[in-house]
VEXLORO-959422 format. One record per residue (C-alpha): x, y, z; residue number from 1; residue in one letter. Coordinates in Angstrom, 2 decimals. Each point is the difference from the previous one (the first is absolute). Layout:
<pts>
((X,Y,Z),NUM,"A")
...
</pts>
This chain:
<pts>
((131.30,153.90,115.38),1,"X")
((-1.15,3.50,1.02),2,"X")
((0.72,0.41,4.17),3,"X")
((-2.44,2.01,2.43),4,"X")
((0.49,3.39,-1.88),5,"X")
((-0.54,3.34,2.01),6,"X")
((-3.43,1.40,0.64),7,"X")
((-0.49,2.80,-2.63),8,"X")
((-1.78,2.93,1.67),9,"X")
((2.91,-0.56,3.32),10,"X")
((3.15,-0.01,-2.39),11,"X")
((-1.34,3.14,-1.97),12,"X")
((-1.04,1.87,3.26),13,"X")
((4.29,-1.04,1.14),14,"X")
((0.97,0.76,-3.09),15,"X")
((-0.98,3.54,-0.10),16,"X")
((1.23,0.83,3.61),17,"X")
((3.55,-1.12,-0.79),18,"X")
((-0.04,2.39,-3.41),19,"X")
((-1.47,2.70,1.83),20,"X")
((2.14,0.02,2.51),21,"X")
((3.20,-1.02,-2.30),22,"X")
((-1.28,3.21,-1.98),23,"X")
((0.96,2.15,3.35),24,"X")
((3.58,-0.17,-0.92),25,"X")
((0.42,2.46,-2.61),26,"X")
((2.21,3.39,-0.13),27,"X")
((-3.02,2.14,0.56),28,"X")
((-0.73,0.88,-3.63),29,"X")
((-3.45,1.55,-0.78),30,"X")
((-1.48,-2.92,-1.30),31,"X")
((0.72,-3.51,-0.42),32,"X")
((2.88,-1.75,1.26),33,"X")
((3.67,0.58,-0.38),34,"X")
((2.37,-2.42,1.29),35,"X")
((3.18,0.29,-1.53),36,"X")
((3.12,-2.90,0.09),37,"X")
((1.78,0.73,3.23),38,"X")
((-1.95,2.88,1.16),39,"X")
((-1.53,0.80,3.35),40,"X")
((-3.22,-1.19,-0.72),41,"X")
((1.14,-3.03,-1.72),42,"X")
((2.13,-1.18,2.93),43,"X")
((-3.43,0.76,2.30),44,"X")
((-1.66,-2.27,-2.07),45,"X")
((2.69,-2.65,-0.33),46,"X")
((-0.02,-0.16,3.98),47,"X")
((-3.97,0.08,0.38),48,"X")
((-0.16,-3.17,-2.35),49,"X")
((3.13,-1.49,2.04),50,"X")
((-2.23,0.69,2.73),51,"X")
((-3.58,-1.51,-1.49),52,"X")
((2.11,-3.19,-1.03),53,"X")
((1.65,-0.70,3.41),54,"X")
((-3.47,0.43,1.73),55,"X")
((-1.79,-2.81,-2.43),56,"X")
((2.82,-2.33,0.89),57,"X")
((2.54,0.46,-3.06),58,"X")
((4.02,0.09,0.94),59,"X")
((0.90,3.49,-0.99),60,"X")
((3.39,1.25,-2.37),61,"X")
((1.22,2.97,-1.78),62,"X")
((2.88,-1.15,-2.75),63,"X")
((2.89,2.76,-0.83),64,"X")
((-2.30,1.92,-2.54),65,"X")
((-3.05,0.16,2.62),66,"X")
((-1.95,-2.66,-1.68),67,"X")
((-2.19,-1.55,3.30),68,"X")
((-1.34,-3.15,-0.06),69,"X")
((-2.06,-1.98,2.61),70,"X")
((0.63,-3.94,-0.34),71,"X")
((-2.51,-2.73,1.45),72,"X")
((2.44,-2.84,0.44),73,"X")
((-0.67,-3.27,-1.18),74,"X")
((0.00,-3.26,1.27),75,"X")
((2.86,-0.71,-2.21),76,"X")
((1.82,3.53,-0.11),77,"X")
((2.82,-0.70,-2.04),78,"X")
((-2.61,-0.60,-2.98),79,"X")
((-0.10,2.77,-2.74),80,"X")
((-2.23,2.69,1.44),81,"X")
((-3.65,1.25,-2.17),82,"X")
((0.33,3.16,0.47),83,"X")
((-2.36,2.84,-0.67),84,"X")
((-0.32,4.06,0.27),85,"X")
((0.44,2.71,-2.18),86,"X")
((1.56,3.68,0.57),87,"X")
((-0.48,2.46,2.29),88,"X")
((1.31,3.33,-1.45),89,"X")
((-2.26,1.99,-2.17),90,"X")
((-0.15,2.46,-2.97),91,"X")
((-0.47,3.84,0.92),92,"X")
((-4.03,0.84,1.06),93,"X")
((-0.51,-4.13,-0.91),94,"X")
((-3.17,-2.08,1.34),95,"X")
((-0.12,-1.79,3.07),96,"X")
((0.10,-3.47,-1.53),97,"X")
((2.70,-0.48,-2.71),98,"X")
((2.63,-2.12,1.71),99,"X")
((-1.36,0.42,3.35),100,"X")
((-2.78,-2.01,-0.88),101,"X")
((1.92,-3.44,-0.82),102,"X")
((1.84,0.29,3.28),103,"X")
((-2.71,0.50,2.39),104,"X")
((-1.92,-2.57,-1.78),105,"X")
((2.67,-2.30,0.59),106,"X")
((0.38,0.70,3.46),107,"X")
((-4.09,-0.93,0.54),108,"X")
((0.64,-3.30,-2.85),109,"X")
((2.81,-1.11,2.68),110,"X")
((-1.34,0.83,3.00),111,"X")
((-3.50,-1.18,-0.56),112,"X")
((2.02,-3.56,-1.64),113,"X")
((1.66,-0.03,3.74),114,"X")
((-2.85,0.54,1.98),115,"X")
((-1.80,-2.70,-2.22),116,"X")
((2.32,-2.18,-0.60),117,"X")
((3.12,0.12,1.92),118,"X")
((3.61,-0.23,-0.96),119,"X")
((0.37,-0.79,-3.48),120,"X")
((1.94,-2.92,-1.69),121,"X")
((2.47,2.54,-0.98),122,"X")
((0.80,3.53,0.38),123,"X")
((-2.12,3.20,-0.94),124,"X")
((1.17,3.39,-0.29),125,"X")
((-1.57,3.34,-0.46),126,"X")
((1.78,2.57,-1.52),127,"X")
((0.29,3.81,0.10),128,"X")
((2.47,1.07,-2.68),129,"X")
((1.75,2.86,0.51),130,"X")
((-0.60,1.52,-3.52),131,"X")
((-1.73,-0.40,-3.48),132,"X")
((-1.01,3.07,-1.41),133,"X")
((2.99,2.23,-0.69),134,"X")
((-1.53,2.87,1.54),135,"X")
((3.17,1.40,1.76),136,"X")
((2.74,-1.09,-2.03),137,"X")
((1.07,-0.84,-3.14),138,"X")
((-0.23,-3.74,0.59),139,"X")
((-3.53,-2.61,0.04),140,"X")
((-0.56,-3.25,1.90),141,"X")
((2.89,0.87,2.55),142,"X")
((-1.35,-2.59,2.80),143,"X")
((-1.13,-2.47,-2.26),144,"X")
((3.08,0.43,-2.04),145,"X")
((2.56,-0.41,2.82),146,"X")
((-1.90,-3.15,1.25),147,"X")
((0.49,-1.79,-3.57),148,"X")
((3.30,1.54,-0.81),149,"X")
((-0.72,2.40,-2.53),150,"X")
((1.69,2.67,2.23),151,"X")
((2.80,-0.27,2.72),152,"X")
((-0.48,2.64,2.67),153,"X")
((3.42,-0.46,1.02),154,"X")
((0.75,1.46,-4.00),155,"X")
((-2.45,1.37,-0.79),156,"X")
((-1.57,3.87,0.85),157,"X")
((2.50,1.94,0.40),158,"X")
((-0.46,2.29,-3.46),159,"X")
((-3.79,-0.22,0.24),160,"X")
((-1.26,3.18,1.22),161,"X")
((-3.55,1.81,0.93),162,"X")
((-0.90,3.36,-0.99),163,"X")
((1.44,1.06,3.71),164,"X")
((3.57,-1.29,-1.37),165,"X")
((0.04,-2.33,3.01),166,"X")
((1.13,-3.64,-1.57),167,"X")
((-1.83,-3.52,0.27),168,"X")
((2.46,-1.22,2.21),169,"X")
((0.57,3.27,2.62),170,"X")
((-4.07,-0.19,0.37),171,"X")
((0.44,-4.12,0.76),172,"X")
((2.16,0.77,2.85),173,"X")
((-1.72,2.77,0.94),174,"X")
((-3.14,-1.86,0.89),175,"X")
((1.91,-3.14,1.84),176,"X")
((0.46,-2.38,-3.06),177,"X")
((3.68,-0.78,-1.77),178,"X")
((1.69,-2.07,2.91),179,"X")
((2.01,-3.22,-0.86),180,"X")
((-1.93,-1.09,3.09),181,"X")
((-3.18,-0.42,-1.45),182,"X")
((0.92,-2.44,-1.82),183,"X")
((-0.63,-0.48,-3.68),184,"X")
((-2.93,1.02,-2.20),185,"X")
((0.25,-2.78,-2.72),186,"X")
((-2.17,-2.64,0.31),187,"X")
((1.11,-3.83,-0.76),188,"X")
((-2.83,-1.79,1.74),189,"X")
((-3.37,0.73,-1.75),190,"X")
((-2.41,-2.51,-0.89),191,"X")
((-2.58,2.43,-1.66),192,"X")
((-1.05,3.59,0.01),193,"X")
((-4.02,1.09,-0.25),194,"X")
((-0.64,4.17,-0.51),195,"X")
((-3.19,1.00,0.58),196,"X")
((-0.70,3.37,-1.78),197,"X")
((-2.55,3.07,-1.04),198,"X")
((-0.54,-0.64,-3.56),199,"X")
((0.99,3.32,-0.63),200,"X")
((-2.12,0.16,-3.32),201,"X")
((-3.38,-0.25,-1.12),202,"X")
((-0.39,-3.41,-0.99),203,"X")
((-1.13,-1.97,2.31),204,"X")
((-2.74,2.65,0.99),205,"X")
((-1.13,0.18,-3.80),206,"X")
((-0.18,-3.56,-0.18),207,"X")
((-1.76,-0.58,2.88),208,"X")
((2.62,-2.55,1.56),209,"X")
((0.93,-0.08,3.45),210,"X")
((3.61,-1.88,-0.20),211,"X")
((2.68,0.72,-2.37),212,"X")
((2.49,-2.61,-0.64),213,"X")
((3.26,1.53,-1.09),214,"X")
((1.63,-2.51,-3.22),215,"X")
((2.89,2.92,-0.71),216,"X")
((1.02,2.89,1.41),217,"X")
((1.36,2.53,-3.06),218,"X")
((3.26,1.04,-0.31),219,"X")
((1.16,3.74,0.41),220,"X")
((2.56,2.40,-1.43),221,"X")
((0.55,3.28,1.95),222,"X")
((1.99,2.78,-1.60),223,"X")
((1.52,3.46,0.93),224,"X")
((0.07,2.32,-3.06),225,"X")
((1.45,3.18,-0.28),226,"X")
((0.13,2.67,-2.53),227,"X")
((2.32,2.71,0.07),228,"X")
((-0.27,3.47,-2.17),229,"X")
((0.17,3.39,0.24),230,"X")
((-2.03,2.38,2.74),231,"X")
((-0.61,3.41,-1.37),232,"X")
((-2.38,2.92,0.24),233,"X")
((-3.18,-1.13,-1.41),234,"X")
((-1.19,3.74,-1.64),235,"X")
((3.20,-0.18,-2.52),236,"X")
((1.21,-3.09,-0.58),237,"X")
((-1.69,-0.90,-3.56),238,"X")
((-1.84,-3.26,0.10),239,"X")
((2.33,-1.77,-2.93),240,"X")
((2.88,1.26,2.22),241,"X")
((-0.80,-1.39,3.22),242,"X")
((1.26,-3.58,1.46),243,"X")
((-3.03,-0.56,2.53),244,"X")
((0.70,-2.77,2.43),245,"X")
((-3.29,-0.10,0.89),246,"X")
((-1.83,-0.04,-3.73),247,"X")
((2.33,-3.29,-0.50),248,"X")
((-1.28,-1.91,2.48),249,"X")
((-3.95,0.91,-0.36),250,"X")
((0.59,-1.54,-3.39),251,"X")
((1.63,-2.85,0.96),252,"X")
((-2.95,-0.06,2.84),253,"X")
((-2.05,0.08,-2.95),254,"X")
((1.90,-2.66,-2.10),255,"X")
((0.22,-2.52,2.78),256,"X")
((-3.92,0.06,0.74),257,"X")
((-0.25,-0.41,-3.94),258,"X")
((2.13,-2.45,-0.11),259,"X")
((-1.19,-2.38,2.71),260,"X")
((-3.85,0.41,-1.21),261,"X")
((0.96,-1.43,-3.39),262,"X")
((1.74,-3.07,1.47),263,"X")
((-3.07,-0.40,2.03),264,"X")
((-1.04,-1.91,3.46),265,"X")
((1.73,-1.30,1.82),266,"X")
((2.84,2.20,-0.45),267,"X")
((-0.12,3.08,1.76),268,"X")
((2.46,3.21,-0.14),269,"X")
((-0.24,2.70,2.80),270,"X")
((1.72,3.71,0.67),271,"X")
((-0.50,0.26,3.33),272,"X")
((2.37,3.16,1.28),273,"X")
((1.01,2.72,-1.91),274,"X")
((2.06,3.05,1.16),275,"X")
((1.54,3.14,-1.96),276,"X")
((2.29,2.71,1.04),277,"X")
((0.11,2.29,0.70),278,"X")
((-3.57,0.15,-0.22),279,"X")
((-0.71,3.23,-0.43),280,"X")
((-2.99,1.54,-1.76),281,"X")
((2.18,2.62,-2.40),282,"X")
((3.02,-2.72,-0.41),283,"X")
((0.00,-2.68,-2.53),284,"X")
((0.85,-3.32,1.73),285,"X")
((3.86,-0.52,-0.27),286,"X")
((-0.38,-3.31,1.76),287,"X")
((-2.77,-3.00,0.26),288,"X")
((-0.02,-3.26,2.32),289,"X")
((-2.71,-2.46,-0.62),290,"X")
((-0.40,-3.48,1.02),291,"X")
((-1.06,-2.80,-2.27),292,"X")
((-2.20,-2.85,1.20),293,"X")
((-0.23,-3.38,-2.76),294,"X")
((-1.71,-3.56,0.67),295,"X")
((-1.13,-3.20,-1.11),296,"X")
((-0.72,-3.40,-0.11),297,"X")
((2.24,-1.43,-2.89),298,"X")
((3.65,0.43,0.49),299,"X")
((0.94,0.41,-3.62),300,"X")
((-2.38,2.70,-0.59),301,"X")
((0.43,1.86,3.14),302,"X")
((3.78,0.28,-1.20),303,"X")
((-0.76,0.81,-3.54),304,"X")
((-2.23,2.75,0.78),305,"X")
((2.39,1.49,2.26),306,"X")
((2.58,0.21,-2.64),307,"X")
((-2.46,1.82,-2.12),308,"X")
((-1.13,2.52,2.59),309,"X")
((3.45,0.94,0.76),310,"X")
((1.06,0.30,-3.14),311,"X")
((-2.85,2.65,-0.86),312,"X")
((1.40,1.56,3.08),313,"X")
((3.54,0.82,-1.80),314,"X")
((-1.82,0.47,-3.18),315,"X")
((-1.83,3.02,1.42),316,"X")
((2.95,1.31,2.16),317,"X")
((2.35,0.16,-3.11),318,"X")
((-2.98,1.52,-2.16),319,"X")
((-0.31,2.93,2.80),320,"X")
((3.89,-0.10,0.37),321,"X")
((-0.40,-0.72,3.56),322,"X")
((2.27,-2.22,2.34),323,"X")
((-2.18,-2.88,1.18),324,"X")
((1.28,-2.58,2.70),325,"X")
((-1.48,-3.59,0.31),326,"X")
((0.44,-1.23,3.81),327,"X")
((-1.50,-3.32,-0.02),328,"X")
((-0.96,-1.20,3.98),329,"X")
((-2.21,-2.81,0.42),330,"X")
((-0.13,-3.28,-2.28),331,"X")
((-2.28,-2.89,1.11),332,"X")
((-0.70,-2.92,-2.40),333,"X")
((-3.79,-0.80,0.26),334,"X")
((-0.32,-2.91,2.31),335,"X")
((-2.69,-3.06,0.14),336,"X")
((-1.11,-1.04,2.88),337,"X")
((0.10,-3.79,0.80),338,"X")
((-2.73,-2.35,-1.81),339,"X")
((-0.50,-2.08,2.82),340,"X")
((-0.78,2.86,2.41),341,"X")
((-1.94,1.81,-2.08),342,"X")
((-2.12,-3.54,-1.01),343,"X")
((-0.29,-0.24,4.11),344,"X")
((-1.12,3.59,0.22),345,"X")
((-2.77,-0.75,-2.86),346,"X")
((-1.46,-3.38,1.56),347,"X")
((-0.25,1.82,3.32),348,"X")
((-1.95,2.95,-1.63),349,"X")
((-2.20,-2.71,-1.40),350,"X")
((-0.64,-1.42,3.03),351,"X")
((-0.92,3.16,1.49),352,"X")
((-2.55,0.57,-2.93),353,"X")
((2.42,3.66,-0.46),354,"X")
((-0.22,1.19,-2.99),355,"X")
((3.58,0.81,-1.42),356,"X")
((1.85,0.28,-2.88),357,"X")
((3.75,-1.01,-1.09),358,"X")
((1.65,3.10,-1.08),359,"X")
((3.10,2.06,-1.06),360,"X")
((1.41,2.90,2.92),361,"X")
((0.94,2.90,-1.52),362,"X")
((1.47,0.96,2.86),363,"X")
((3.31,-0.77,1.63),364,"X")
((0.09,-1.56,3.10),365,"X")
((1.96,-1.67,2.76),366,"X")
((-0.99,-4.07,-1.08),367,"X")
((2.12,0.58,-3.68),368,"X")
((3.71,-0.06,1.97),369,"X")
((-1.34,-3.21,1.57),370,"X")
((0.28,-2.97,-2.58),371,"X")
((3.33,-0.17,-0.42),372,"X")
((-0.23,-1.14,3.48),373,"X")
((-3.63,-2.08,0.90),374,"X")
((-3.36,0.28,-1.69),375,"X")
((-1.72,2.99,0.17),376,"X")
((-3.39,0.86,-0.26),377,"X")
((-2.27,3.16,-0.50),378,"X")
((-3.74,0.75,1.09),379,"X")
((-2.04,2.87,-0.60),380,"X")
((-2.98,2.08,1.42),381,"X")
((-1.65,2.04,-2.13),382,"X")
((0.74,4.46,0.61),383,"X")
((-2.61,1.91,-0.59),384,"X")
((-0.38,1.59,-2.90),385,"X")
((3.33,-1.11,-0.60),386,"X")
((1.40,2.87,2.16),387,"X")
((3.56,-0.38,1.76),388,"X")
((2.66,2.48,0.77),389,"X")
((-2.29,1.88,1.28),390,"X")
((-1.91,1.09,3.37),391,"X")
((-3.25,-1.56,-1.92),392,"X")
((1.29,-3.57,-0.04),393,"X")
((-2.34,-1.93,1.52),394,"X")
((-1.09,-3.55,0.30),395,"X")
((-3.34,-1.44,1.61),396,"X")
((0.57,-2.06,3.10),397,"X")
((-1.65,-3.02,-1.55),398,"X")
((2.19,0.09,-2.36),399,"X")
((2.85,-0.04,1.68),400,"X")
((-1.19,-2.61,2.41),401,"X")
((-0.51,-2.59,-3.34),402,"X")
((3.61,0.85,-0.86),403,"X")
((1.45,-1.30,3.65),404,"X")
((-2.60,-2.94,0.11),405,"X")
((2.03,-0.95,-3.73),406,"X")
((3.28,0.68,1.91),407,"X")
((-0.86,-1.79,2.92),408,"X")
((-1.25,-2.94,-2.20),409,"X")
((3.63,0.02,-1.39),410,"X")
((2.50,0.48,2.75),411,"X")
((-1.89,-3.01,1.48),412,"X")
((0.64,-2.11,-2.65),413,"X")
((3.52,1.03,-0.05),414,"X")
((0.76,0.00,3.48),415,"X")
((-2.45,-3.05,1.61),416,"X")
((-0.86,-2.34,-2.54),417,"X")
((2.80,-2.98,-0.04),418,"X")
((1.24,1.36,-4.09),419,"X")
((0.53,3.34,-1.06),420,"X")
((-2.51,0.75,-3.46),421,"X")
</pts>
């Protein structure tokens, strides 16, 4: 049974104060917002969300990697917790709603469910992870990952650095966080996890849905390659004598994009950062660095297709008589979300008369480390355009408001209803 769901035109209107204002909290690029894993302007936005949840009644926590999360207790707290959220770091110049957007929706789902309803049967939680996006340092899903035990921040950081030099670990305990006395960030007691998310594509918009309902999330493989050859003046070095660092990896830029076109949708292959040196305009390129971005949806082909592209990779640093290096660092299996959620999610989108569609995420996000510990589900809002990473990402605030009325349709089923879906 659908409960009393927010009034549409009120939760928009709260919706876009809290991501203005959660926008605030950036390092003062030119445009967009830049809030980097442990920086200044993460850790002001960590505490005004601390803040926001203690007003609107939630119990407030940081764990030791500076993931916060405001719990309405239940009337039987020891029972597994429904927690929701998303992350609260962003990309360089990102949008004002990726990640922000599923927290501050779940702090006006829980709230409003309070004010409503009361205390729940059992426990809700919202969630601010510390990190998702990888923006800082050589690592993805850092929050989310500590929480399911993917990572151990007492382990783990150390050798992860930023461009700065300064490690994962030195910036923790820079900004407060590392201390054996907050307590641990893996989680044993979750009942069920709901994300609400930007699309981040074009989909829903071109199909004229309002609701996506996530089935799988793909699965990613991140690489750092590196070719090494031979920097010399670029007037007198012969072109069948030269070992150009930077040639080799435009064709294996080239190759890749080839590559991933003929396997076809939904596979996708992306070069996303590429630097030469010593980048100069009269010096052929001794040395390139690019990155290496590969997902999809079927296990099996994700890893065969991997195998391929690398091994084009060697194939055209040995044919240039280059040194190549293959640094793999991130691997994520792609991950289904739970069949029972995801059935709730599309009977409550039926009820609402919203017009959604089930659907494959092509991008990562925080709800894949969850099933290994409690059902997880994923809901979308259309972007505009399809536009994210970027200062144009935008979302209309009716839309968003149909997204928490979904959410706030679920966490009460969850948390108040006598059975968990």
């Amino acid at each position: 049974m659908i409960p009393n769901l927010p009034e549409p035109n009120d939760t928009a209107l709260e919706l876009t104060r809290m991501l203005d204002e959660l926008a605030t909290y950036s390092d003062g690029s030119d445009s967009g917002v830049t809030r980097l894993l442990y920086s200044a302007s993460w850790l002001q936005a960590q505490r005004f969300l601390a803040r926001r949840m203690a007003e609107s009644g939630l119990a407030t926590r940081f764990d030791p990697v500076g993931n916060l999360y405001g719990r309405l207790p239940g009337r039987h707290p020891d029972a597994p917790v429904v927690l929701t959220g998303s992350h609260v770091d962003t990309v360089r110049s990102a949008g004002k709603y990726d990640g922000a957007y599923g927290i501050v929706s779940g702090m006006a789902a829980v709230s409003y469910l309070k004010r409503t309803y009361g205390d729940p049967i059992r426990p809700i939680e919202v969630v601010s992870f510390a990190e998702e996006e990888g923006s800082r340092f050589p690592i993805a899903y850092w929050g989310s990952g500590n929480a399911t035990g993917l990572y151990d921040w007492r382990r783990d950081g150390e050798d992860l650095l930023d461009e700065e030099g300064v490690s994962l670990r030195e910036a923790m305990r820079a900004s407060g966080f590392g201390g054996e006395s907050q307590g641990e960030s893996r989680r044993s007691d979750l009942a069920a996890f709901v994300e609400l998310h930007i699309e981040q594509g074009m989909v829903l918009e071109r199909m004229d849905k309002r609701i996506g309902i996530v089935e799988t999330i793909v699965g990613q493989r991140r690489y750092a390659i590196g070719f090494e050859g031979a920097a010399n003046h670029a007037g007198t070095t012969p072109m069948t004598m030269r070992q150009d660092a930077l040639a080799g990896a435009a064709e294996a830029v080239v190759k890749l994009e080839a590559l991933a076109a003929q396997w076809g949708e939904p596979l996708v292959a992306t070069v996303g950062k590429i630097e030469a040196s010593p980048n100069t305009p009269n010096v052929i390129p001794g040395n390139a660095e690019f990155t290496v971005d590969i997902r999809h949806a079927d296990e099996w082909k994700l890893n065969a297709f991997c195998e391929l592209a690398m091994s084009e990779i060697e194939r055209i640093a040995l044919r240039r008589r280059l040194r190549h290096k293959i640094t793999p660092w991130l691997s994520t299996k792609p991950v289904p979300m739970s069949p029972a959620l995801t059935r709730s999610a599309e009977r409550i989108c039926q009820e609402l008369v919203l017009p959604y569609r089930r659907m494959v995420s092509g991008a990562g996000h925080d709800a894949q480390l969850l099933p290994p510990l409690c059902q997880a589900a994923m809901i979308f809002v259309p972007s505009k355009a399809g536009i994210s990473h970027s200062p144009n990402e935008y979302t209309a605030p009716d839309l968003l408001a149909d997204g928490v009325r979904v959410l706030t349709a679920m966490l009460y089923e969850l948390a108040y209803e006598e059975r968990t879906t």
